[in-house]
VMD Tcl script that draws the C-alpha trace (Angstrom):
set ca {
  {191.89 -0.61 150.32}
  {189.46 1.52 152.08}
  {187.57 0.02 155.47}
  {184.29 1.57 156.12}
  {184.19 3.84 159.46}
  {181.91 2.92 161.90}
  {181.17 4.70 164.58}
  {181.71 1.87 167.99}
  {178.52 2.01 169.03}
  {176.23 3.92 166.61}
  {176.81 1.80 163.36}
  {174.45 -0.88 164.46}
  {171.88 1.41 165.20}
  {172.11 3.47 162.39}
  {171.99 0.55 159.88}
  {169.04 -0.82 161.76}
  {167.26 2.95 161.15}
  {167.86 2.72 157.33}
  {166.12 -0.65 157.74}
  {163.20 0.76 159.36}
  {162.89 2.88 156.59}
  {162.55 0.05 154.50}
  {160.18 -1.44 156.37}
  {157.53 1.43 156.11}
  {158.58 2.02 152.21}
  {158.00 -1.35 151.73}
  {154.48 -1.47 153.38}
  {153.28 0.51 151.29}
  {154.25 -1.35 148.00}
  {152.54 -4.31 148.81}
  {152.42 -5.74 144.93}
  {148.40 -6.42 143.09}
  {148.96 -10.02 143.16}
  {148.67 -10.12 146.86}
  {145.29 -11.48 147.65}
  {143.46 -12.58 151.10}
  {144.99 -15.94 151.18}
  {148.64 -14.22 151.04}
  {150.02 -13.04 153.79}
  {153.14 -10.77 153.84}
  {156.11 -11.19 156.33}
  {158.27 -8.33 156.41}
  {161.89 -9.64 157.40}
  {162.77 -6.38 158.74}
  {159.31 -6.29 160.63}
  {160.12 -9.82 161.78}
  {163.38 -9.22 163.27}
  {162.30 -5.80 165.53}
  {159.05 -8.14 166.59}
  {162.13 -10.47 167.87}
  {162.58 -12.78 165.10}
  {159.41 -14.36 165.67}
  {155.62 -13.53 163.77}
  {152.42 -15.41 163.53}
  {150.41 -15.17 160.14}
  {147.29 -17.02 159.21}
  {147.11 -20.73 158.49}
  {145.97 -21.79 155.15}
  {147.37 -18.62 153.66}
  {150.59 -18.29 151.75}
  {153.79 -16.74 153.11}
  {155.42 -13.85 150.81}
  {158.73 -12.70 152.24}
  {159.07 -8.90 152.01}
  {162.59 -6.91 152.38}
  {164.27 -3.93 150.37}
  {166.59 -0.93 150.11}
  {166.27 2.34 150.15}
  {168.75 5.68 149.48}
  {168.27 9.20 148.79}
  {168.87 8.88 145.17}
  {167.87 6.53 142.77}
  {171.45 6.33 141.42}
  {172.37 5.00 145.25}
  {169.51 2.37 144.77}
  {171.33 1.51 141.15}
  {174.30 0.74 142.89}
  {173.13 -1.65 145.72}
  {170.96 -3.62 142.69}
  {174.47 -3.61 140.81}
  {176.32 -4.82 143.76}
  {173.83 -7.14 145.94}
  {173.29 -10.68 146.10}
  {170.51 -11.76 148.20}
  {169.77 -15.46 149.69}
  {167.00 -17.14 151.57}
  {166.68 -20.19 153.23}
  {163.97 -21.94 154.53}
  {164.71 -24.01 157.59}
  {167.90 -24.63 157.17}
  {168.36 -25.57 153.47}
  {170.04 -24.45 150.45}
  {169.93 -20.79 149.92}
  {167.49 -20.03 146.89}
  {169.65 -16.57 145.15}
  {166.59 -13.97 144.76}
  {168.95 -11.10 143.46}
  {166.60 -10.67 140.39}
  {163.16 -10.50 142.44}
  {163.74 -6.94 143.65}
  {161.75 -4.00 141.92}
  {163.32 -1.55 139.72}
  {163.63 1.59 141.77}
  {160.67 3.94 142.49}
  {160.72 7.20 143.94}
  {158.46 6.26 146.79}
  {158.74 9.08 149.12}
  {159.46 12.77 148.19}
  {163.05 12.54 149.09}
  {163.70 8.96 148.65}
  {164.22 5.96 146.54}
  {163.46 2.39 147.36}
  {163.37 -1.20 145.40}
  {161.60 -4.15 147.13}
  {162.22 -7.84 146.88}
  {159.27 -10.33 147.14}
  {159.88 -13.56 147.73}
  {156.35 -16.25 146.96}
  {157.56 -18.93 149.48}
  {154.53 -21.38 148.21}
  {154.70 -22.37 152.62}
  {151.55 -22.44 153.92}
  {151.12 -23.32 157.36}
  {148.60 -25.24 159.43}
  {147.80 -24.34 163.18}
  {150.57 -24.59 165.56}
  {153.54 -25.29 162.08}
  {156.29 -23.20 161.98}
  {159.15 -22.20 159.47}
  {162.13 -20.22 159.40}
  {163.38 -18.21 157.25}
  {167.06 -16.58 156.47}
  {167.68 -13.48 154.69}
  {170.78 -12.74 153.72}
  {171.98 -9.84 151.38}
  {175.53 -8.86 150.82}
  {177.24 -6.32 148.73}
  {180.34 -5.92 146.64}
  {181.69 -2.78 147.69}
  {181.04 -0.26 149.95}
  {177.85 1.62 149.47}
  {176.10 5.26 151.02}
  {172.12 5.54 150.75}
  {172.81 8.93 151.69}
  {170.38 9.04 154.56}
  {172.57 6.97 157.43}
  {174.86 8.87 159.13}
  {177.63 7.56 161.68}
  {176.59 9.91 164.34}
  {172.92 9.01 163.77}
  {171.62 12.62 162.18}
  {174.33 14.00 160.32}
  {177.95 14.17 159.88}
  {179.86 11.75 157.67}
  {177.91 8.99 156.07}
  {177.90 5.70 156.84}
  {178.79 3.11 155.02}
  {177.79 -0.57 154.41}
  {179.70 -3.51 152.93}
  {181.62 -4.73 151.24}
  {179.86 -8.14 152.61}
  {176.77 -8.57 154.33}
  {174.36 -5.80 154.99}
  {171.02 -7.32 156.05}
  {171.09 -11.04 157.91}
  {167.80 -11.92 159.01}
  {166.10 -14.60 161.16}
  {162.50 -15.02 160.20}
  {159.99 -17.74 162.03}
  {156.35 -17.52 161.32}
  {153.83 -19.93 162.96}
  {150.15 -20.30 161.49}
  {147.73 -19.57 163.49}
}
mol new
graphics top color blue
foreach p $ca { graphics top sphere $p radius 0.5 }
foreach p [lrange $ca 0 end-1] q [lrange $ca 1 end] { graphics top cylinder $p $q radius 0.2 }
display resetview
């Protein structure tokens, strides 16, 4: 069995760098359906803002979060291998594996597919909910832009197990 090698310190912020790359990938694939009373939370967005966002009451909340790699063969093989959960205040986790895209080629040297998740919450003034996102793998996986040393080197690996777990409250305002 193979263990993943992390470097001590630079694993967490080199996994939270691939994540910002999703962030701005997945920006920019907002889907059509999205209207003015939808608004978007971005999970990873969510978390850097410190796990705590504010979107417009009346409007629906659509959860946002995705994966990226330098090839789309690397983005084959985390939709192959992921499972992905959310929970909403505490409940039952609600499996969204099959909401995420089929990979695109959204930047010229990258590959991304984006889960959206329709929460059908909308909040009033002042409400709040919280939301857990939770996405684990099956085996170890590359996206061939995360490094251990931060910019090159040997890659870095995620999984097996969990490779996103994120704490999500938004309160309408």
């Amino acid at each position: 069995m193979h263990t993943a090698r992390r470097a001590p310190h630079n694993g967490r912020r080199n996994l939270f760098t691939a994540l910002a790359l999703l962030t701005t990938i997945a920006a920019l694939a907002l889907p059509a359906a999205a209207s003015a009373d939808t608004s978007t939370v971005s999970m990873l967005g969510c978390y850097f803002a410190g796990g705590n966002v504010t979107r417009p009451a009346g409007n629906d909340i659509l959860l946002r979060l995705g994966w990226a790699a330098k090839t789309q063969g690397m983005t084959i093989a985390f939709l192959n291998s992921q499972t992905t959960t959310v929970s909403t205040n505490g409940g039952t986790p609600v499996d969204i594996s099959g909401l995420y895209s089929d990979p695109a080629g959204s930047t010229p040297d990258g590959w991304s597919t984006i889960a959206f998740y329709p929460t059908g919450i909308v909040l009033a003034p002042g409400e709040s909910v919280t939301f857990h996102w939770v996405a684990t793998v099956t085996h170890r996986l590359v996206d061939g832009a995360t490094f251990d040393t931060g910019v090159f080197g040997r890659p870095f690996f995620f999984g097996p197990g969990v490779v996103a777990d994120l704490t999500c409250t938004v309160t309408g305002v």
